[in-house]
Residue, then its C-alpha position, 0 to 999 in steps of 0.5 A: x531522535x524520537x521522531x521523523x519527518x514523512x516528507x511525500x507520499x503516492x498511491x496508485x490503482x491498476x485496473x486490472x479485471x482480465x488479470x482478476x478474472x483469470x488469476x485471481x486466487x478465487x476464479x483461477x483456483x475454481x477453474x482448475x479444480x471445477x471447470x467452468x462453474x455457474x460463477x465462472x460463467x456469469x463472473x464476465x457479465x458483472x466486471x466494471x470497465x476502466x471508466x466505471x472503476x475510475x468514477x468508483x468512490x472509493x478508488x478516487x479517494x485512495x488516489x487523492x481524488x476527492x478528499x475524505x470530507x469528499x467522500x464521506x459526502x458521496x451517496x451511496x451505494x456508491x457503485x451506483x452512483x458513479x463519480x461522473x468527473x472523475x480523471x485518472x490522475x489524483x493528487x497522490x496518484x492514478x488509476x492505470x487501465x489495464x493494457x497500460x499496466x501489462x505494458x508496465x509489467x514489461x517494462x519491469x521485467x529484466x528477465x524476458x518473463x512477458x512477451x507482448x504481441x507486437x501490435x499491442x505493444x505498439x499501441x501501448x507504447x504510444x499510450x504509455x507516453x502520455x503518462x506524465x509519470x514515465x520518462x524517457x529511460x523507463x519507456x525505454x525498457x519497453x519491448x517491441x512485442x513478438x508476433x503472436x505464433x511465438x506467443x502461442x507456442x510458448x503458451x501450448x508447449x511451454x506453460x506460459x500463461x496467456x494474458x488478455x485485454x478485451x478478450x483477446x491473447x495481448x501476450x504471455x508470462x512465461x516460465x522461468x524455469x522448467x522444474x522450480x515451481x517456485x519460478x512457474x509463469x503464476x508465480x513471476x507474475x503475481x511478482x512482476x505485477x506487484x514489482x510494477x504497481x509499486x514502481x508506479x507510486x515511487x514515480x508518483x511520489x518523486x514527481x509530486x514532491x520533486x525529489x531527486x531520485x538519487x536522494x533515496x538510501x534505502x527501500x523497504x519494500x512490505x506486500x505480500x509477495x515472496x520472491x525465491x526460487x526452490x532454494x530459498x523461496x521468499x528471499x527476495x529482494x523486491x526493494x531494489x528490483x523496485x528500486x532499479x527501475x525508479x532510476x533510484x541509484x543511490x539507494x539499496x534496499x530490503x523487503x519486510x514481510x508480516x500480512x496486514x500488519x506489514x506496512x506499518x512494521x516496514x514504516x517503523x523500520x524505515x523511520x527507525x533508520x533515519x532516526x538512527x543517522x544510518x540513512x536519511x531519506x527511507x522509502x517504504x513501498x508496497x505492490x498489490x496482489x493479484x490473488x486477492x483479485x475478486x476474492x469475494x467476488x462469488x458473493x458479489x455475483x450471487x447479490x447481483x452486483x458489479x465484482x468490485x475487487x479489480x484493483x491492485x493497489x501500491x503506494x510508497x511513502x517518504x521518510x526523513x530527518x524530523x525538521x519541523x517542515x513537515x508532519x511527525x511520525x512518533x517512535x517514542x510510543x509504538x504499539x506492539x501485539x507482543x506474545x502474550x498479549x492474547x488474541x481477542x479483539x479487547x487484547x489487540x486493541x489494548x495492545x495497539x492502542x491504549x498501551x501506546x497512549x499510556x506512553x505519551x500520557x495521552x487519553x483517547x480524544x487526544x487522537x482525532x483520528x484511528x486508521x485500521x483496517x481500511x477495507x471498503x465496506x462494499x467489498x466486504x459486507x456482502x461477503x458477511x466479513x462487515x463493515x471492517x473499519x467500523x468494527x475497529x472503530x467500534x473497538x477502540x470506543x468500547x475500550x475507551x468506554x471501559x478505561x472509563x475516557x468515555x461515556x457508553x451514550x458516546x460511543x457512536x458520536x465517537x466512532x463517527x468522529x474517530x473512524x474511518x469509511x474505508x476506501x482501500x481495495x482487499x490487498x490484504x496489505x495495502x488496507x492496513x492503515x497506512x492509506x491514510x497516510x496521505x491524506x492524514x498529512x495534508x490535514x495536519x499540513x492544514x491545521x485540520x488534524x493535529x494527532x492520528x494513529x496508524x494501525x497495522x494488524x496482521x493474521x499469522x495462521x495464514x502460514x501454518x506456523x502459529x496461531x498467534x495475531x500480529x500487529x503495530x502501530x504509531x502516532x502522526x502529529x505536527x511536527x514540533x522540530x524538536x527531533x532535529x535538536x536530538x542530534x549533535x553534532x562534535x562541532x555543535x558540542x565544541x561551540x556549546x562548550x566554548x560559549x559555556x567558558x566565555x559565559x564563565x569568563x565573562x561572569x569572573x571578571 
């Protein structure tokens, strides 16, 4: 098959500002190595409380919330001018407050990593049940806390790491192991909480489209998380961690790694599989990052405005067989950044986006859409990184300009018809085009978008081991049915041929 079917999709934000403000790569890195700092101290006052998050624009169009027409239409600065009736519960998703989440990350854990202190986990239990999403099994797994003594000697004598709401010690993650700093309280939960986030849109996902649990093969999981010990420090395997959890209990799983561009690999591996025949329902699901929480908050705090980076995003997304039900994810026209294909901005796009439209014979206003690199633009131009999905719709005009498909005057109508406002949070992974998924299908479902493209790009000298950029990307259109005529069956082929003699027969006589 050249193509296959992308059958559900969730998205999801835990609001998590304390996690942020204590653990974030940022904060936590400035505290160990300064003290309390002039920016650590005035952090606290520039925090957004759950309901300020919740009426953030952006954060309701990640969730399906609002559209993106919707959105789009939403004044700005949009911090500003908070979304007054906006709920927790999108279309594709929620927004979890953060008590909620650290009782999710205890619900995750199968280790004895977070203690809550009792009362809290008491208080949250009652919470968590109001989550349409959390059956009676998952709940189950929630502990009953331990009395805050124990709490407290864990963190004095043990190293685990306190963990707050409003203020307050609510528990700690503790250490799983005495010299492996592999297993150190930072690492688990950086992990549980990426392990978490995701559980929570596979149970979105689940319940939106009404999908068996036990339909799902196979999980490819793709943050940007490495879960080991000091033997093998990445070797994983979050996929099915995620997967036990979400009651998957027919499916097995792997994880694929690759920065940004990660999820865009991990969707093309999955839809791989299911083109193949080797499974036939593959899961692609991410977590989110608590060191990319308030990452570029010191330039929010020297601007006067509210840290807005206090999100962590997750969201899973369905692939199956190519039936004609519903939109199309193309593998006859991937785009790959190869190894020599250059670094610059001109060499990446040409890779991502010219080559794979060459491949299908198409032109640059054959896509109605191009999503890369979703980063909300508050977040990043007060930190001088730009208006990132601007630029990359910038690119692909300049290119089409070049290609001689556009005229320069045309640019900008262009990018305005071509582009994307980000709305994702700075997860690193989670921008990388695939938000765009879900609201890129219900277009297409409605006859609004026939062809988009999704674009992963992926910053590798962040490991120190090469200089080189990644990146990957696919179409999404409607889907033809024709995929599902490329796989046929012996007995298919048996009937094929007896009809074929009967033509024959009938056409001798």
């Amino acid at each position: 098959m050249s193509s296959v079917g992308i059958k559900g999709y969730a998205y999801s934000l835990n609001h998590v500002p304390e996690l942020g403000l204590h653990y974030g790569n940022t904060p936590y890195v400035e505290r160990l190595t300064k003290g309390e700092t002039e920016f650590l101290s005035k952090l606290p006052e520039w925090l957004q409380s759950y309901d300020e998050a919740r009426g953030y624009a952006p954060n309701q169009a990640y969730i399906g919330g609002i559209t993106l027409d919707q959105y789009e239409a939403q004044p700005k600065p949009w911090y500003e001018n908070r979304m007054e009736d906006a709920g927790r519960y999108g279309k594709y998703g929620e927004i979890m407050p953060e008590d909620e989440f650290l009782g999710l990350m205890d619900i995750c854990d199968v280790f004895d990593i977070i203690w809550l202190e009792k009362d809290f986990a008491a208080g949250i239990r009652a919470k968590l049940e109001q989550d349409p999403v959390l059956n009676e099994n998952v709940l189950a797994r929630l502990e009953e806390g331990h009395d805050s003594e124990e709490i407290q000697v864990e963190i004095k004598d043990h190293k685990a790491l306190p963990l707050y709401f409003q203020g307050q010690v609510a528990g700690c993650a503790r250490s799983g192991h005495e010299v492996d700093e592999c297993l150190f309280p930072y690492v688990l939960l950086e992990n549980l909480a990426s392990k978490a986030g995701a559980v929570l849109s596979v149970l979105h996902l689940l319940k939106n489209h009404d999908i068996d649990p036990a339909e799902i093969d196979f999980v490819i999981e793709c943050s940007e998380e490495g879960a080991g010990d000091m033997n093998q420090r990445a070797g994983g395997n979050f996929a099915k961690a995620i997967a036990e959890i979400a009651g998957l209990v027919n499916s097995s799983g792997c994880d694929v790694r690759g920065f940004c561009a990660g999820p865009v690999n991990a969707m093309i591996a999955a839809a791989s599989q299911v083109a193949s025949g080797a499974r036939k329902n593959c899961l692609v699901v991410a977590g989110g990052a608590i060191p990319k929480l308030y990452m570029n908050a010191r330039d929010h705090v020297r601007k006067s405005m509210p840290a807005l980076e206090d999100c962590l995003g997750s969201f899973a997304i369905l692939l199956t067989e190519d039936t004609g039900e519903y939109p199309a994810m193309r593998l006859d026209a991937l785009g790959k950044h190869t190894v020599g294909a250059g670094a610059s901005p001109q060499a990446v796009t040409s890779a991502l986006v010219w080559e794979p439209l060459q491949k299908r014979g198409l032109g640059f206003n054959d896509v109605d859409k191009y999503a890369a690199e979703l980063h909300t633009p508050e977040i990043t131009l007060p930190a001088g990184a730009g208006d990132v999905p601007m630029a990359n719709a910038k690119m692909t005009a300049a290119l089409a300009v070049m290609k001689k498909q556009l005229e320069k005057k045309d640019m900008m109508d262009f990018v305005k018809e071509k582009g994307l406002t980000g709305f994702a949070h700075t997860q690193g992974h989670i921008p990388s085009g695939v938000p765009f998924v879900g609201h890129a299908c219900d277009a297409i479902k409605e006859g609004k978008l026939n062809r988009v493209m999704i674009i992963g790009k992926g910053s590798l000298f962040l490991a120190r081991l090469t200089n080189l950029s990644d990146g990957a990307s696919f179409f999404i259109e409607k889907s033809t049915g024709a995929a599902s005529m490329g796989a046929v069956s012996k007995e298919d082929v048996k009937k094929l041929i007896l009809e074929v003699l009967g033509d024959l027969r009938d056409s001798l006589k």
